[in-house]
BALOBA-1460 file (C-alpha; in Angstrom, 3 decimals):
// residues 297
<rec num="1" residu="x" x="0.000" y="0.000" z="0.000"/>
<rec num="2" residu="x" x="1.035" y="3.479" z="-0.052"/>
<rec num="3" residu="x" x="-0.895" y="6.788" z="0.032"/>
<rec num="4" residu="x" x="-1.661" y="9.094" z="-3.135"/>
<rec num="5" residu="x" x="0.930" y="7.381" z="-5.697"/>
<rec num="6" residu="x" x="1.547" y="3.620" z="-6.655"/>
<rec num="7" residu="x" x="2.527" y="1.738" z="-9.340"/>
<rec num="8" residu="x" x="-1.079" y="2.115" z="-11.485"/>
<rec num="9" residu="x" x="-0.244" y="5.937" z="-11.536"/>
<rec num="10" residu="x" x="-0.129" y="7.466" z="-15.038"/>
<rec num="11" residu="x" x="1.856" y="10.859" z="-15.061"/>
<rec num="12" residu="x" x="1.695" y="13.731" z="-17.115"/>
<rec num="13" residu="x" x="4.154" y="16.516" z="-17.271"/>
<rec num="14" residu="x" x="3.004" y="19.969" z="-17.583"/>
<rec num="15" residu="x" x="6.124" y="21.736" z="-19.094"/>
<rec num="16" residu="x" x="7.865" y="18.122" z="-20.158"/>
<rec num="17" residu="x" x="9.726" y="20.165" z="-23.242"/>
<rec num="18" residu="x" x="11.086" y="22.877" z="-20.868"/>
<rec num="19" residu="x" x="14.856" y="22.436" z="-19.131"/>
<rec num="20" residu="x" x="13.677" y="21.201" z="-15.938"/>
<rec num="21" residu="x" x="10.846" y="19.757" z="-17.179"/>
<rec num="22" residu="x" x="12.759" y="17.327" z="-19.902"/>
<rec num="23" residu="x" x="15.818" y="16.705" z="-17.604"/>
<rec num="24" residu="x" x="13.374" y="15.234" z="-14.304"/>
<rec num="25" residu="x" x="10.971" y="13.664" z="-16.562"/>
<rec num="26" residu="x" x="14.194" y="11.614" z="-18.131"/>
<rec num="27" residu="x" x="14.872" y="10.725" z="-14.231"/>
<rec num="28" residu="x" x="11.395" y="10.055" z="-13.516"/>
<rec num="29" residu="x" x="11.333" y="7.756" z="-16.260"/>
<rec num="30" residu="x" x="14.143" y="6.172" z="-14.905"/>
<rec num="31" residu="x" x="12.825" y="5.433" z="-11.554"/>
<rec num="32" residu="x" x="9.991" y="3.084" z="-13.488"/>
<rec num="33" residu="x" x="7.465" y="5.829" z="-13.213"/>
<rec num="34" residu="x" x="4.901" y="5.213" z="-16.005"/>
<rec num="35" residu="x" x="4.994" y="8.600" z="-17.769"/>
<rec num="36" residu="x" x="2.469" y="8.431" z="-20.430"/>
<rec num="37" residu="x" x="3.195" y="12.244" z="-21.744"/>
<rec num="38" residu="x" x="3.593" y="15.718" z="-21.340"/>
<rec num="39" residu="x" x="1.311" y="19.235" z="-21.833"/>
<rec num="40" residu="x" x="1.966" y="22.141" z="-24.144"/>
<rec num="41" residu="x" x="-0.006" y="23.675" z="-26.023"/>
<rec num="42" residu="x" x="2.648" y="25.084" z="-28.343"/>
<rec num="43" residu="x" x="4.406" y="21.781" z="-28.752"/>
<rec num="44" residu="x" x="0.655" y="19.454" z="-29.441"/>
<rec num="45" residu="x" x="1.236" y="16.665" z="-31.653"/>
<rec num="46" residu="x" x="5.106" y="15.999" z="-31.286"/>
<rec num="47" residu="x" x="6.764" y="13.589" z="-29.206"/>
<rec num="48" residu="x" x="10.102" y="13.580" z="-27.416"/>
<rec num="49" residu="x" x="12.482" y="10.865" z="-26.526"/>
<rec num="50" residu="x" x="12.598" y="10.972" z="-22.803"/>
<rec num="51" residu="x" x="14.554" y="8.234" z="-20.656"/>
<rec num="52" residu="x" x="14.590" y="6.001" z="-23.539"/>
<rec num="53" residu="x" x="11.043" y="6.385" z="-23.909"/>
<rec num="54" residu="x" x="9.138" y="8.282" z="-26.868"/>
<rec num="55" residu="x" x="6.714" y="10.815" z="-24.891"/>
<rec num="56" residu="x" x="3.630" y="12.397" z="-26.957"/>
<rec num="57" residu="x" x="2.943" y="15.642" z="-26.756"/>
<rec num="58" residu="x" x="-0.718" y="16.845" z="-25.849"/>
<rec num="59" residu="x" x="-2.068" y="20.473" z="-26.470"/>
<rec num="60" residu="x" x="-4.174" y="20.436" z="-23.185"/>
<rec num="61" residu="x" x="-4.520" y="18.293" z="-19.820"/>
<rec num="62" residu="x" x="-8.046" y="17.344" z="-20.824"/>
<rec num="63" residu="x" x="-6.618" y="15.542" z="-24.028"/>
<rec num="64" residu="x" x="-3.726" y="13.730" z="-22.186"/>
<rec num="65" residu="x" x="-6.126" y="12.217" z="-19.566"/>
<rec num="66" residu="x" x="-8.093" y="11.394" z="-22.620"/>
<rec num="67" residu="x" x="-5.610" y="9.724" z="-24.578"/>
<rec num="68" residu="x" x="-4.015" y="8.425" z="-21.743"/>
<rec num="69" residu="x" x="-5.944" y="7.389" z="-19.054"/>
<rec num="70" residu="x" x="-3.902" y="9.872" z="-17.008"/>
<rec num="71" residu="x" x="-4.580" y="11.134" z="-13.373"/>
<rec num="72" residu="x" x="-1.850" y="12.680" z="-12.068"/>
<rec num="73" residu="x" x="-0.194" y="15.878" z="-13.268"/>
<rec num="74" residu="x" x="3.502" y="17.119" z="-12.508"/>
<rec num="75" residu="x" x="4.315" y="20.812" z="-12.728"/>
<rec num="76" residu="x" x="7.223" y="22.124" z="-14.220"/>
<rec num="77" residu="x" x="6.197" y="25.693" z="-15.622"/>
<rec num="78" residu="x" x="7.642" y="28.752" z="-14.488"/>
<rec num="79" residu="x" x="5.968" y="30.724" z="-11.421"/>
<rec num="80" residu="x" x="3.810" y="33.359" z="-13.715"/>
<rec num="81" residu="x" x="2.335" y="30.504" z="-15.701"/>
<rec num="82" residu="x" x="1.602" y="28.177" z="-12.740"/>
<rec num="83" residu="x" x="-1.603" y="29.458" z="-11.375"/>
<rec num="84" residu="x" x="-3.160" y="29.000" z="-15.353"/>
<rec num="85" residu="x" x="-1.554" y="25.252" z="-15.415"/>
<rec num="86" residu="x" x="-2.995" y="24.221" z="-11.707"/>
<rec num="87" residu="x" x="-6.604" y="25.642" z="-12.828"/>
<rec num="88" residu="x" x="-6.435" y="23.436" z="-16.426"/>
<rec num="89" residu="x" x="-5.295" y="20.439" z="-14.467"/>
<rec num="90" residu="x" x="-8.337" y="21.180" z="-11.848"/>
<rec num="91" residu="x" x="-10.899" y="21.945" z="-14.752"/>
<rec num="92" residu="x" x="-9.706" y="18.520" z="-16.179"/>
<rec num="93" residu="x" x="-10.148" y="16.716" z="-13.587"/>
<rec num="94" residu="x" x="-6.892" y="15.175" z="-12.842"/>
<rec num="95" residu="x" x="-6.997" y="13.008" z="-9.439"/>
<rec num="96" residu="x" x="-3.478" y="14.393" z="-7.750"/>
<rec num="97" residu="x" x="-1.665" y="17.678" z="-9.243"/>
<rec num="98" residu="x" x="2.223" y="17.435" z="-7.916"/>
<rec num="99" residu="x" x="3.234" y="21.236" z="-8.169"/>
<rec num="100" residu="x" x="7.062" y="21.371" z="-8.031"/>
<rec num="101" residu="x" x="7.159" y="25.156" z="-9.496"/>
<rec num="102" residu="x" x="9.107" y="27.164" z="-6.285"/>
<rec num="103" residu="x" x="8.364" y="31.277" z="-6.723"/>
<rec num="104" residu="x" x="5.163" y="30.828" z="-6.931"/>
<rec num="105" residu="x" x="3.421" y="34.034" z="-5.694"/>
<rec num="106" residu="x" x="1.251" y="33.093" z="-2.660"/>
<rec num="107" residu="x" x="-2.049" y="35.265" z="-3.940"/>
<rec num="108" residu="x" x="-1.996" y="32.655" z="-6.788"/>
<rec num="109" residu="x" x="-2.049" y="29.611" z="-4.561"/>
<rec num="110" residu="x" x="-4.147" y="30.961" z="-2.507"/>
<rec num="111" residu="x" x="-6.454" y="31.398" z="-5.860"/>
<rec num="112" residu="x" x="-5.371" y="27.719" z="-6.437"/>
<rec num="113" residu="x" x="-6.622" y="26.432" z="-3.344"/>
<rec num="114" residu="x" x="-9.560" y="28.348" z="-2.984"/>
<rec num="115" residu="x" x="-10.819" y="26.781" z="-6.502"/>
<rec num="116" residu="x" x="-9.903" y="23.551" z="-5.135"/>
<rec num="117" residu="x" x="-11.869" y="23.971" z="-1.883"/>
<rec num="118" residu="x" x="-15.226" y="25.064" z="-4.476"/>
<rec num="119" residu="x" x="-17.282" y="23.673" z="-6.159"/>
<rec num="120" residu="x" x="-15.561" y="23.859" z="-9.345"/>
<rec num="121" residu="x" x="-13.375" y="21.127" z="-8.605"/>
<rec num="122" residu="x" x="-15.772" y="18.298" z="-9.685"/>
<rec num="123" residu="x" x="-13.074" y="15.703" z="-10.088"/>
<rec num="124" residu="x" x="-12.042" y="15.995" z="-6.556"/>
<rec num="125" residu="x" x="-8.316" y="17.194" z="-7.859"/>
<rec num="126" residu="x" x="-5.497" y="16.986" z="-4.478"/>
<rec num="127" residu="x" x="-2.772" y="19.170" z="-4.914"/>
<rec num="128" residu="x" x="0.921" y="18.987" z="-3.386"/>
<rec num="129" residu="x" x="3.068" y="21.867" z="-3.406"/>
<rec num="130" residu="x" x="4.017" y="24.373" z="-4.733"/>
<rec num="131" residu="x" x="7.548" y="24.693" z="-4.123"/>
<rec num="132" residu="x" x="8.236" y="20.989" z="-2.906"/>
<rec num="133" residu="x" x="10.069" y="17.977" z="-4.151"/>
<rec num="134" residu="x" x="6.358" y="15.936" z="-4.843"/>
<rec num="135" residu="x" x="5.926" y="12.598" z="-3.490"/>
<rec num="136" residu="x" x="7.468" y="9.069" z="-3.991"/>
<rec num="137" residu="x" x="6.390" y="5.726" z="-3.614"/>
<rec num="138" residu="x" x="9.733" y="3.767" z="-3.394"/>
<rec num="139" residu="x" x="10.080" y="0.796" z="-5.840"/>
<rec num="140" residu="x" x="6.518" y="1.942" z="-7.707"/>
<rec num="141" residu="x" x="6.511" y="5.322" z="-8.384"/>
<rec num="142" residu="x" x="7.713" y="8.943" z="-8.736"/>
<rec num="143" residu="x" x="6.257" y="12.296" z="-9.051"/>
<rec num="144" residu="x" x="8.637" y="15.105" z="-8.477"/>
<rec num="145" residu="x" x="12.449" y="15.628" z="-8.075"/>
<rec num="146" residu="x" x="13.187" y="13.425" z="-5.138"/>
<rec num="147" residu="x" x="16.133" y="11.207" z="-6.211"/>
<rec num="148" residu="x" x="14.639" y="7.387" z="-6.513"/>
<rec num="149" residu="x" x="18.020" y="6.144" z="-5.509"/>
<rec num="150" residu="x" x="17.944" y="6.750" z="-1.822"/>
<rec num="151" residu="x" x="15.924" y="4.396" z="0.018"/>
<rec num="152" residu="x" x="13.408" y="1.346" z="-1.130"/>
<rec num="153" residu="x" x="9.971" y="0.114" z="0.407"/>
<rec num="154" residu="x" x="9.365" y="-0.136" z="3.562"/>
<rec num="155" residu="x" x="7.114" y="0.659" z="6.798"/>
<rec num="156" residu="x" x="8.137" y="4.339" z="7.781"/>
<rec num="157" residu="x" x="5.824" y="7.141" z="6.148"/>
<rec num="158" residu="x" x="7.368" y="10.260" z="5.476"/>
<rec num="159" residu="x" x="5.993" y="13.898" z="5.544"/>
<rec num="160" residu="x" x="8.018" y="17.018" z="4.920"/>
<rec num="161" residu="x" x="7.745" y="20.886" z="4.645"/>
<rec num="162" residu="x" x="11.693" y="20.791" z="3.369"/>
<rec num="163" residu="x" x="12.759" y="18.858" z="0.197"/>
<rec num="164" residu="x" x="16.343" y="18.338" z="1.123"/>
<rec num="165" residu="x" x="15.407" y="16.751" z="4.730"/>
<rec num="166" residu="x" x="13.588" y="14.583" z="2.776"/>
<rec num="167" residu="x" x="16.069" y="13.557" z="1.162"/>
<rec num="168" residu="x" x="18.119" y="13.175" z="4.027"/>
<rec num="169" residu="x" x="15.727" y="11.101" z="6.140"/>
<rec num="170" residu="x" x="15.069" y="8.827" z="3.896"/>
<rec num="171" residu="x" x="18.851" y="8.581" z="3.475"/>
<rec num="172" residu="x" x="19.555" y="8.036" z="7.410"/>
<rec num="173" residu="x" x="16.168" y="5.540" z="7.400"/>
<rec num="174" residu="x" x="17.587" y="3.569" z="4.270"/>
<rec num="175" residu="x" x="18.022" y="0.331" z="5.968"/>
<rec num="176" residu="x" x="14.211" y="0.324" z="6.904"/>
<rec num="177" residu="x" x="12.575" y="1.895" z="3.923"/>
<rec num="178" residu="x" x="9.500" y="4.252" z="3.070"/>
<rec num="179" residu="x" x="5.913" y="3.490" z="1.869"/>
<rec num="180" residu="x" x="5.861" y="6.792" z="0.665"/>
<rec num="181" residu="x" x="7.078" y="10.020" z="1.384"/>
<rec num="182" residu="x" x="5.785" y="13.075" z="0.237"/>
<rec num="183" residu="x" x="6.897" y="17.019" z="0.503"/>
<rec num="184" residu="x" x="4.579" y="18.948" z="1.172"/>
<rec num="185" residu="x" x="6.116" y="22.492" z="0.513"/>
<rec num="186" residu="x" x="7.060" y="25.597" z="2.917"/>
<rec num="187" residu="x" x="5.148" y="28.157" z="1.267"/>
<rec num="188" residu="x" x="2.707" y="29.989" z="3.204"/>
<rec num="189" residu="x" x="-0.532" y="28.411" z="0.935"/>
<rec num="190" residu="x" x="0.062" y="25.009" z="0.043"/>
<rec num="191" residu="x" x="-2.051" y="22.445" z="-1.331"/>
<rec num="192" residu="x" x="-1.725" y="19.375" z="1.079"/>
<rec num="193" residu="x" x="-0.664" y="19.511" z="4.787"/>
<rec num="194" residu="x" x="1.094" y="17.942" z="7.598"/>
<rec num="195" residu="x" x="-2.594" y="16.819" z="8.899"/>
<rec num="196" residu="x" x="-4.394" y="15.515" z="5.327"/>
<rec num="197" residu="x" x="-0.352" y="13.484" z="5.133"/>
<rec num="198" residu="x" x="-0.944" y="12.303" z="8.466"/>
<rec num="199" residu="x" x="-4.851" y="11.271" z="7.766"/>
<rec num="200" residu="x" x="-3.501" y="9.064" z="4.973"/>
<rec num="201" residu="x" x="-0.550" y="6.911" z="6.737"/>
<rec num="202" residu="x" x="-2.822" y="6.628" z="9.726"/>
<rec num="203" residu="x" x="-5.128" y="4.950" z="7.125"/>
<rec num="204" residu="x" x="-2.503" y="2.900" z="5.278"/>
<rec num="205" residu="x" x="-2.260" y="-0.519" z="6.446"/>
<rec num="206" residu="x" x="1.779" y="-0.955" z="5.273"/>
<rec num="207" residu="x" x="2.332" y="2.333" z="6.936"/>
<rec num="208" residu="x" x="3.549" y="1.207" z="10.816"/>
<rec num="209" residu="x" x="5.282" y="4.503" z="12.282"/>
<rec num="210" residu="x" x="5.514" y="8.198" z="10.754"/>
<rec num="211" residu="x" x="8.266" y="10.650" z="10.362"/>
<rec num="212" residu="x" x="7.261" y="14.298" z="10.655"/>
<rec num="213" residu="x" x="9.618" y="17.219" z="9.471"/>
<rec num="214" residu="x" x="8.297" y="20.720" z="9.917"/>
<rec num="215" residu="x" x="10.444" y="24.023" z="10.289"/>
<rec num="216" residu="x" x="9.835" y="27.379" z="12.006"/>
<rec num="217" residu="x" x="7.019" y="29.675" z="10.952"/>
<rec num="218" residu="x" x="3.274" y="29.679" z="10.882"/>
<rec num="219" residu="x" x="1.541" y="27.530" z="13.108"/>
<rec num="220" residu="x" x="1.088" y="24.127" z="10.698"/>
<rec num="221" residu="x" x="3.291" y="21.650" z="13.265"/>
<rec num="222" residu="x" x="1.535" y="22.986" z="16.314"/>
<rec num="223" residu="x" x="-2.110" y="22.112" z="14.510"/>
<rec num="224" residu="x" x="-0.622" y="18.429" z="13.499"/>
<rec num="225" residu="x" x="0.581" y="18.277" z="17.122"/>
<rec num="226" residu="x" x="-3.633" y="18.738" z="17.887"/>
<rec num="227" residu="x" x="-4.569" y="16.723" z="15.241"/>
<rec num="228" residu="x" x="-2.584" y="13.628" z="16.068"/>
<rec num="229" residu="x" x="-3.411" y="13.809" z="19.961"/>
<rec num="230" residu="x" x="-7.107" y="13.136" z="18.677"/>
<rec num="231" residu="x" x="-6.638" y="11.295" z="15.736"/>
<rec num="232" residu="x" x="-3.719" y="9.238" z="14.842"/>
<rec num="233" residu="x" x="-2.471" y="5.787" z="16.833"/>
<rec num="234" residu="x" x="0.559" y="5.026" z="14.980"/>
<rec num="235" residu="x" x="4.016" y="6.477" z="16.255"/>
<rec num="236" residu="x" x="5.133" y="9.597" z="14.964"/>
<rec num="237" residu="x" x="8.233" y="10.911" z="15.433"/>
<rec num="238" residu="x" x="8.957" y="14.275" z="14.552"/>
<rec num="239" residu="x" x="11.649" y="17.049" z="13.558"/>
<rec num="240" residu="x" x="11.933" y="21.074" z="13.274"/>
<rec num="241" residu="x" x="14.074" y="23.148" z="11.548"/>
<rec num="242" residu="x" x="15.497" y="25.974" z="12.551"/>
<rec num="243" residu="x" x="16.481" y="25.493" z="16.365"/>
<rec num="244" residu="x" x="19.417" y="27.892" z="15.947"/>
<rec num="245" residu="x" x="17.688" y="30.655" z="13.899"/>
<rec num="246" residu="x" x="17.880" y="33.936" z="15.259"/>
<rec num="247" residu="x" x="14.999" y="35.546" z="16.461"/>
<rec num="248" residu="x" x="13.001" y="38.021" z="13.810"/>
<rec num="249" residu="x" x="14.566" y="36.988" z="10.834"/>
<rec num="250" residu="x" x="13.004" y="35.051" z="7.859"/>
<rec num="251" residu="x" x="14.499" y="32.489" z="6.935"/>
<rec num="252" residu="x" x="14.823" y="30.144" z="4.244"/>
<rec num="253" residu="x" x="11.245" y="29.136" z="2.960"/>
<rec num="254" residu="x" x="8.964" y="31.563" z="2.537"/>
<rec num="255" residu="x" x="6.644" y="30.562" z="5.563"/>
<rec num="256" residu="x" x="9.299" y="30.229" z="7.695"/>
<rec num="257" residu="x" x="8.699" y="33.497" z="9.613"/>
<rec num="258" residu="x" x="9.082" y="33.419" z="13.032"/>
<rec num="259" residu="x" x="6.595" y="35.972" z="15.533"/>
<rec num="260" residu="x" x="7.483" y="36.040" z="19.131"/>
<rec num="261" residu="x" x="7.663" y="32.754" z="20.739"/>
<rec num="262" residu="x" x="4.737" y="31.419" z="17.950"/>
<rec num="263" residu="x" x="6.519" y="29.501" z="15.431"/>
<rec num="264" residu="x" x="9.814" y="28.867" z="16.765"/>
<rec num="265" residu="x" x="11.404" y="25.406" z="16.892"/>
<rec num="266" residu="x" x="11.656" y="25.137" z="20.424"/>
<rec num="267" residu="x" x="7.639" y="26.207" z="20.621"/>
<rec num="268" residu="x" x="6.587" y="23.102" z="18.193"/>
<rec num="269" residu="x" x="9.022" y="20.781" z="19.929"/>
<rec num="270" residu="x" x="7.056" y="21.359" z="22.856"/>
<rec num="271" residu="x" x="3.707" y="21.593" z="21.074"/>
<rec num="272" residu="x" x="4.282" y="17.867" z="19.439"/>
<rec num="273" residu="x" x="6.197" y="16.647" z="22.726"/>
<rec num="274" residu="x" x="2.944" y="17.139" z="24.301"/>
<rec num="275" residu="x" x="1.371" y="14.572" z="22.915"/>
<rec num="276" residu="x" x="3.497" y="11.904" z="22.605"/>
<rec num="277" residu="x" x="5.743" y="12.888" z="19.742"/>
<rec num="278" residu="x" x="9.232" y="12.387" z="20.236"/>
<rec num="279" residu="x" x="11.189" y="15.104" z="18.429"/>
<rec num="280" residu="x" x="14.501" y="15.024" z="17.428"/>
<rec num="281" residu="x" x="16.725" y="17.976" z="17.993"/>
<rec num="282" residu="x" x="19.329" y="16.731" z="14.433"/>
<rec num="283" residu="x" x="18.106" y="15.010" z="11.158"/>
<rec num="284" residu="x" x="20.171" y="11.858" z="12.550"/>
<rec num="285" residu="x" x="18.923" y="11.959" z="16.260"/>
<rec num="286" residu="x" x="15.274" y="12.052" z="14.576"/>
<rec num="287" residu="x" x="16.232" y="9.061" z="12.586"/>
<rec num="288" residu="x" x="17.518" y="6.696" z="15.829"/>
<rec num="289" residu="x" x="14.493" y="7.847" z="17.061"/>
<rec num="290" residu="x" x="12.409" y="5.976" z="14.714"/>
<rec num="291" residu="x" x="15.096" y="3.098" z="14.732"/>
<rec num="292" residu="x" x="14.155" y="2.469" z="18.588"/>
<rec num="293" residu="x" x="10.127" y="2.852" z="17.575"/>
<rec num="294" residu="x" x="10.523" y="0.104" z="14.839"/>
<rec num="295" residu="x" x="12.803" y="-1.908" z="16.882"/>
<rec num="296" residu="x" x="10.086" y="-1.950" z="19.955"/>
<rec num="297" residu="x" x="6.652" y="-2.375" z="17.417"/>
């Protein structure tokens, strides 16, 4: 099992021909992700050799789906085109819209997400991102820019507001594996959070014990801290960025902006502590964390 992606997936790439586009598609691709093509409207009817694999090229998402079968979408246009591409993929209907775009300005996700909390969205579209590495079901799928090398399958899920600490947890968890892990973003506005991440595992049968990485700013690890107290019974185990981060300053991603005490790492260690999480104050003291959970399930 694993939660959003798995092997039956058929991507699309909006922005396959571009530079960024092309070169993760290839490595996509690679990763045995079935790509079945790529949007633009400029490019319809061509095809590119991607990966070793020839890729059509559709004019719209609503043709790819139909000539596909496709239903899930990942973004690679640049930030003043991305709002236009998320709506198209909504409109469509595409079941999960992986937006890796980073720049995106927040009054257009906000527009994003407010379309995809209306009525509008008929086909019940979920969207990751923007500004995040997508998600990635090891040894079945890939959709995004998180390198398929790094860790196999396995029982730990994965959430994360930071694409490299992905990276590296799934690095310093390698000998146990992932059933999927997913990055969510640290933009302000993002499509899916900490909590709807947390919903799924909890429901995923392969998925024994959960790895949470959040960072300072906003209030998102203090309302999974809630959330979890009521609703989740696996282990989680959990991480924050920015311990030593001076006071006032913004930092990094562009939700990581810290307000008095609210926001700060020391505030959502305490916040997740509180209910049971243990929270690691390094990448690699988060990981033997989970070691001694899996060792003791």
């Amino acid at each position: 099992m694993s939660i959003y992606l798995n092997k039956d997936s058929k991507i699309i790439v909006q922005g396959m021909t571009g530079g960024m586009g092309s070169k993760h598609t290839t490595l996509m691709v690679e990763s045995g992700s079935n790509i079945v093509g790529g949007v633009n409207a400029r490019k319809a009817g061509t095809s590119v050799e991607l990966g070793g694999k020839d890729l059509p090229v559709f004019g719209s998402v609503s043709e790819a789906m139909e000539k596909t079968g496709a239903d899930v979408s990942v973004v690679f246009v640049p930030p003043a085109f991305t709002k236009d591409a998320c709506i198209e993929a909504i409109d469509a209907g595409i079941g999960l819209l992986v937006v890796i775009t980073e720049g995106v300005p927040v009054q257009d996700t906000a527009e994003v997400f407010a379309y995809l909390q209306s009525t509008a969205n008929v086909g019940g579209t979920k969207m990751i991102g923007p500004n995040c590495p997508g998600i990635i079901t090891p040894g079945e799928s890939l959709a995004g820019i998180t390198p398929h090398t790094i860790a196999g399958k396995g029982p730990i899920g994965l959430v994360s507001k930071s694409g490299t600490l992905t990276y590296q947890m799934m690095y310093e968890l390698r000998d146990y594996g992932f059933s999927t892990a997913i990055g969510i973003g640290g933009d302000p506005v993002i499509g899916t959070t900490h909590i709807d991440a947390l919903e799924a595992f909890e429901n995923d049968p392969d998925t024994l014990a959960i790895v949470m990485i959040g960072e300072i700013g906003g209030d998102a690890e203090e309302r999974a801290a809630a959330y979890i107290a009521s609703n989740v019974t696996k282990p989680v185990v959990g991480y924050v960025a920015g311990f030593t981060a001076p006071e006032g300053k913004t930092m990094g991603h562009a939700g990581a902006i810290v307000s008095g005490s609210s926001g700060t790492a020391q505030a959502k260690k305490e916040a997740l502590e509180a209910v049971g999480v243990k929270v690691g104050k390094t990448p690699s003291e988060t990981a033997q964390l989970m070691r001694e959970v899996l060792q003791n399930l």
